[in-house]
GUVEXSE-686745 format. One line per 8 residues: number of its first residue (from 0); for each residue x, y, z of C-alpha. Coordinates in steps of 0.25 Angstrom, whole numbers, plus 5000, padded with zeros to 4 digits. Each point is the difference from the previous one (the first is absolute). Last residue first. Example, Ala and Ser with C-alpha at 12.3 -4.5 7.8 and 13.67 -1.06 7.14 Angstrom:
BEGIN
1 = 5055,4996,5029 ~ 4994,4986,5002
END
This chain:
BEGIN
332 = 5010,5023,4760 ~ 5012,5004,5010 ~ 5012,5007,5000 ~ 5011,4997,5011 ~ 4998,5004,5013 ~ 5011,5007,5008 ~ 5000,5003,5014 ~ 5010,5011,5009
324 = 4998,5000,5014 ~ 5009,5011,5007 ~ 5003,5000,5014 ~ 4999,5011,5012 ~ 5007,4997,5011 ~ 4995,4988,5010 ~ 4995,5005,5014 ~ 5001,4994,5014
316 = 4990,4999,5011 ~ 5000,4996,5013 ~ 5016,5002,5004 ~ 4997,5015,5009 ~ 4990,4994,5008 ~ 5007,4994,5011 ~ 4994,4995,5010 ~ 4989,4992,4995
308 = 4988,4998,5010 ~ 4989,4989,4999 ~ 4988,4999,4996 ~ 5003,4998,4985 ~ 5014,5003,4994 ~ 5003,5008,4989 ~ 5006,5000,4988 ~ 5001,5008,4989
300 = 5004,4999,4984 ~ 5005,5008,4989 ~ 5000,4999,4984 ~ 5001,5010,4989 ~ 4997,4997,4985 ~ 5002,5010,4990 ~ 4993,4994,4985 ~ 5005,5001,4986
292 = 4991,4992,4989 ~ 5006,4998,4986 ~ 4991,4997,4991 ~ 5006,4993,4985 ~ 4989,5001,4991 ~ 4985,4994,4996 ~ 4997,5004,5014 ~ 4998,4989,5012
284 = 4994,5007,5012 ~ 5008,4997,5016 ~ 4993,4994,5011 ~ 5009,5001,5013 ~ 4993,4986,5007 ~ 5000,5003,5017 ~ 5002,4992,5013 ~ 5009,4989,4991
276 = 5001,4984,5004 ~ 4998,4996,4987 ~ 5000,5007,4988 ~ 4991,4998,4987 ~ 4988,5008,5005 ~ 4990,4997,5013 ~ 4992,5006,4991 ~ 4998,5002,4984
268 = 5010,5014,4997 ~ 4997,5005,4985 ~ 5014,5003,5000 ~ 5013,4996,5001 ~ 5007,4996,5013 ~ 5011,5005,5009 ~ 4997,4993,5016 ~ 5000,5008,5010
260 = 5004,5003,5015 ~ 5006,4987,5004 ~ 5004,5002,5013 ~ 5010,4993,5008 ~ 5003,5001,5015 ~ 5014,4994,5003 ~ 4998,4998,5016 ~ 5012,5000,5012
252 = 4997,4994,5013 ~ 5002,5007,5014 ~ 4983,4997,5003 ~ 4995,4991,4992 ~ 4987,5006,4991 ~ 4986,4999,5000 ~ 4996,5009,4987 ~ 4990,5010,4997
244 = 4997,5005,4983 ~ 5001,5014,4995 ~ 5001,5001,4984 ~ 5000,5013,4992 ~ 5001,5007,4988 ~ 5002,5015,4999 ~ 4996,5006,4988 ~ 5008,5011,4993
236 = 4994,5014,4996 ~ 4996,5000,4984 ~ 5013,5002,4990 ~ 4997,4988,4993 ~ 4986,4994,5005 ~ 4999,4986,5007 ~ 4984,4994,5001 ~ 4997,4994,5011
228 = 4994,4985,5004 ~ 4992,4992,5008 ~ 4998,4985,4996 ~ 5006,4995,5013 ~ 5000,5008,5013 ~ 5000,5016,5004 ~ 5001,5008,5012 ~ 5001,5014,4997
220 = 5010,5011,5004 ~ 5009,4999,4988 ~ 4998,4987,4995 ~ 4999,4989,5012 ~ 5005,4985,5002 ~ 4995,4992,5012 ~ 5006,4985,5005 ~ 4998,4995,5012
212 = 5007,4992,5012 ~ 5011,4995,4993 ~ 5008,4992,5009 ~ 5015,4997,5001 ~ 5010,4989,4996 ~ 5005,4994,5011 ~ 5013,5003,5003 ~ 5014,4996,4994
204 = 5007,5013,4995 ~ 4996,5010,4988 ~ 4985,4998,5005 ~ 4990,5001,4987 ~ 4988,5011,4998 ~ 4993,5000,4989 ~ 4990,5009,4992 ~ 4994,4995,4986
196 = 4998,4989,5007 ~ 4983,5003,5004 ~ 4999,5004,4984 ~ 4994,5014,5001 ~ 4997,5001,4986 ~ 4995,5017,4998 ~ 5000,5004,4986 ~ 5011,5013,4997
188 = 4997,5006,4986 ~ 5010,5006,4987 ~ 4998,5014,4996 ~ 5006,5000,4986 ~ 5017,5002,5001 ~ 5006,5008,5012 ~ 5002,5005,5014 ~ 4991,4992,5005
180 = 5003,5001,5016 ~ 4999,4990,5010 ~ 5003,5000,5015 ~ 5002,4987,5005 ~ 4996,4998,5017 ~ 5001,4989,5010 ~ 4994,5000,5014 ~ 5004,4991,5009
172 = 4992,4998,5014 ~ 5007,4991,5010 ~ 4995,4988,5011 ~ 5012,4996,5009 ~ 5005,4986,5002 ~ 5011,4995,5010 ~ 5013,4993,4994 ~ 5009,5010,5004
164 = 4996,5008,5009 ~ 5000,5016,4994 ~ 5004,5004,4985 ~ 4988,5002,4989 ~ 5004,4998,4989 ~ 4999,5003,4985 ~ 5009,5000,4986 ~ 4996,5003,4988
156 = 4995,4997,4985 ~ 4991,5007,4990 ~ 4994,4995,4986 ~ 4997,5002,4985 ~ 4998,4988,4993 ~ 5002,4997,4985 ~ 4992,4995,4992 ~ 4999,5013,4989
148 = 5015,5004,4998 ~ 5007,5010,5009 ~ 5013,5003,4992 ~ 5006,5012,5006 ~ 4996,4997,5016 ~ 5007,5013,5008 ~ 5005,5003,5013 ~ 5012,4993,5002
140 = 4999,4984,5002 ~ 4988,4992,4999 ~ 5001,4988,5010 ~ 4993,4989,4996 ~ 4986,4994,5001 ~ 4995,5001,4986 ~ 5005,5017,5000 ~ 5002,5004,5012
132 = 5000,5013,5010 ~ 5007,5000,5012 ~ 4998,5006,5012 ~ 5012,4999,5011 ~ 4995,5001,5014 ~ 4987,4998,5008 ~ 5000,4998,5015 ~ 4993,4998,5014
124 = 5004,5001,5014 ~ 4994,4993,5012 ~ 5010,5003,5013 ~ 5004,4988,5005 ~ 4988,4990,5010 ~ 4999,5001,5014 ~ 4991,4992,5008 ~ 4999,5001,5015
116 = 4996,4988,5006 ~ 4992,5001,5014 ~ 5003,4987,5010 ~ 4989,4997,5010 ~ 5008,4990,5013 ~ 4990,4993,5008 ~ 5000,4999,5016 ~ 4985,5005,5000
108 = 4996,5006,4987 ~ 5003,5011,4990 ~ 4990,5004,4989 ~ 5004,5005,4987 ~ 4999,5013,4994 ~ 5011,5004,4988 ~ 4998,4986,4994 ~ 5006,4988,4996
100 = 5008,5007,4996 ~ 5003,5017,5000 ~ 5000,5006,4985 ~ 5009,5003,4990 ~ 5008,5010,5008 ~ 5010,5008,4990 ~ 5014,4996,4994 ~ 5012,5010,4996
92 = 5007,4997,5016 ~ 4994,4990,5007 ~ 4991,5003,5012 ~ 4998,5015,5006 ~ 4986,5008,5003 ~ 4986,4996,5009 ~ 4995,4986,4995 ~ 4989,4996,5009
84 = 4997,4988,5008 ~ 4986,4998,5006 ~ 4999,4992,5013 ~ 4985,4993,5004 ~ 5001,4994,5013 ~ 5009,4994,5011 ~ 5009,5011,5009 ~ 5014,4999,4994
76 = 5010,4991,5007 ~ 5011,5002,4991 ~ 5003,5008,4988 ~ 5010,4993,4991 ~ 5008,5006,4988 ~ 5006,4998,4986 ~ 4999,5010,4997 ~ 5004,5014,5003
68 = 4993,5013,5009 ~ 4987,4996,5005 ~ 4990,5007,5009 ~ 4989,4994,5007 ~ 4987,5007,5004 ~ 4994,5003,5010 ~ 4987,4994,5006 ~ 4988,4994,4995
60 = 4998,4992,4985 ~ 5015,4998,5000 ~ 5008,5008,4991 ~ 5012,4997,4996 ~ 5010,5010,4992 ~ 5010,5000,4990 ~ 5013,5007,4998 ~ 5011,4992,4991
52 = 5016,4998,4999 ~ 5005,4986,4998 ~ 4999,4985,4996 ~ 4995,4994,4988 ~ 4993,4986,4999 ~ 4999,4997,4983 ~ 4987,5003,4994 ~ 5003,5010,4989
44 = 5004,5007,5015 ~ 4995,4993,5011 ~ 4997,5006,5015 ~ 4998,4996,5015 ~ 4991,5003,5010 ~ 4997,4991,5014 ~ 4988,5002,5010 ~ 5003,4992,5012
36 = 4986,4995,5010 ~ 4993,5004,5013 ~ 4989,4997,5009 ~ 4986,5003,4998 ~ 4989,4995,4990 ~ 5004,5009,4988 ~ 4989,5009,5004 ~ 5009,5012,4998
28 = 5012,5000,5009 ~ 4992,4989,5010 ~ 4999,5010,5014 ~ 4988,5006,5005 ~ 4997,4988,5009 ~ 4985,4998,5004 ~ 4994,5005,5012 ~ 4994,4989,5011
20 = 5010,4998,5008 ~ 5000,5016,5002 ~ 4987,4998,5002 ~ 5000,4990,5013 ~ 5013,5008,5007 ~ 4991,5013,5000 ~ 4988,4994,5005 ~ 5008,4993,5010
12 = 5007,5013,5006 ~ 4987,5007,5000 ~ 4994,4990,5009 ~ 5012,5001,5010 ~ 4999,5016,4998 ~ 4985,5001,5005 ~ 5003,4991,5014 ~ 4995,4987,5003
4 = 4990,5002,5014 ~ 4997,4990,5010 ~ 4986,5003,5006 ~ 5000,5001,5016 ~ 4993,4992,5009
END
């Protein structure tokens, strides 16, 4: 009797047909567990919706990319998986990209829709105009203080923004300056107060009101603080005064910064001094006769905004002309 025989290639179809059931799909975009879902983008501005003009991609963890070219907009039936939106050029014109919410990478799943948010905020740009000085809180006019009399208060006043969304906060460094130069009488001395509301800042329209976040006064190129002191000398070179402090400010909102730079007294000085609210105490001798002390006072100031971009740079500072600070003291014992 002869043996039935099964032939090579039927054995070979089987094998084949076995391990291909067993091999696992390649397919899932990513690991997002298959299938596919809709990616949408959109954008706000000062966060209102806007709609126009802007390149972006999306990348998914495998593959090609996607390109955009406006917004709002759909993509549909993207693989499943991890997606990365990025910003590539365009969006509202004078603004910048503030960030991509809830995130630039966010994971797309089966029959859901993943929505990108570009956020775009105005164009940050920061001010200072029109330094004042005063004399007790107003406005001094011209360039010269005649009758300066011990007790008075010698200060500056400006204006300071920072244009961009209205109503969002931005951090800003201001830097304020008074150059001062005996130019006669008996050397008279600078002591260092550093009362906390000897600088202010208060919105000229309804906002809140801002917040200080510190407070340094400097002679020269040295920080100093209370009870220091340096000594005036007619003729010598000028001594540059100087306060930086840090605000959080409201975006689109106009400030009044004041600065009370000194208060006049007699001396001996005995700290924190008869003036409130001062950063420094101009101490001046009593003689047996009429003095008459003449100083040049020159104020500036310059802001600047922290970790984040100002766009224009031309308007950060500003400069007050030259003033002349006359003071008399009458004899003393």
């Amino acid at each position: 009797m002869r043996k039935r025989l099964v032939p090579v290639y039927s054995v070979l179809v089987v094998a084949i047909v076995l391990l291909v059931a067993f091999v696992p799909s390649c397919g899932g975009g990513g690991g997002g567990g298959g299938g596919t879902g809709n990616i949408n983008v959109n954008a706000v501005l000062c966060g209102n919706p806007w709609t126009g003009n802007v390149s972006y991609t999306l990348t998914p963890a495998s593959g090609p990319p996607l390109n955009g070219a406006s917004v709002p907009s759909t993509h549909s039936g993207v693989a499943t998986g991890t997606w990365t939106c990025a910003y590539v050029s365009g969006g509202p014109d004078g603004a910048f990209l503030a960030n991509i919410t809830p995130s630039a990478t966010q994971t797309v799943s089966k029959d859901q829709t993943t929505t990108f948010v570009l956020n775009f905020e105005l164009d940050q740009d920061a001010g200072i105009t029109g330094i004042d000085v005063t004399r007790n809180g107003a406005y001094v006019p011209g360039d010269n203080i005649s009758d300066g009399v011990v007790c008075n208060i010698i200060g500056a006043e400006f204006l300071q923004w920072v244009d961009g969304c209205a109503q969002y906060s931005v951090t800003a460094n201001e830097t304020s300056w008074l150059n001062i130069t005996q130019v006669a009488g008996p050397p008279a001395t600078i002591h260092v107060v550093n009362d906390t509301c000897a600088v202010d800042k208060t919105p000229n329209f309804a906002a809140p009101p801002p917040t200080k976040v510190f407070q340094v006064p400097t002679i020269g190129n040295y920080t100093v603080g209370p009870g220091d002191y340096i000594t005036l000398v007619p003729e010598a070179p000028s001594e540059l005064l100087n306060v930086e402090t840090q605000w959080q400010l409201i975006k689109d909102t106009y400030y009044t910064t004041s600065i009370n730079w000194f208060g006049i007294s007699k001396a001996p000085f005995v700290f924190p001094g008869p003036h409130p609210c001062v950063l420094f105490e101009l101490v001046v001798p009593v003689l047996p006769q009429l003095q008459q002390y003449v100083f040049t006072l020159v104020a500036s100031a310059e802001v600047d905004l922290v970790a984040a971009t100002d766009v224009n740079l031309t308007n950060n500072q500003d400069m007050r002309p030259p003033l002349t600070l006359v003071v008399n003291v009458p004899a003393g014992p």
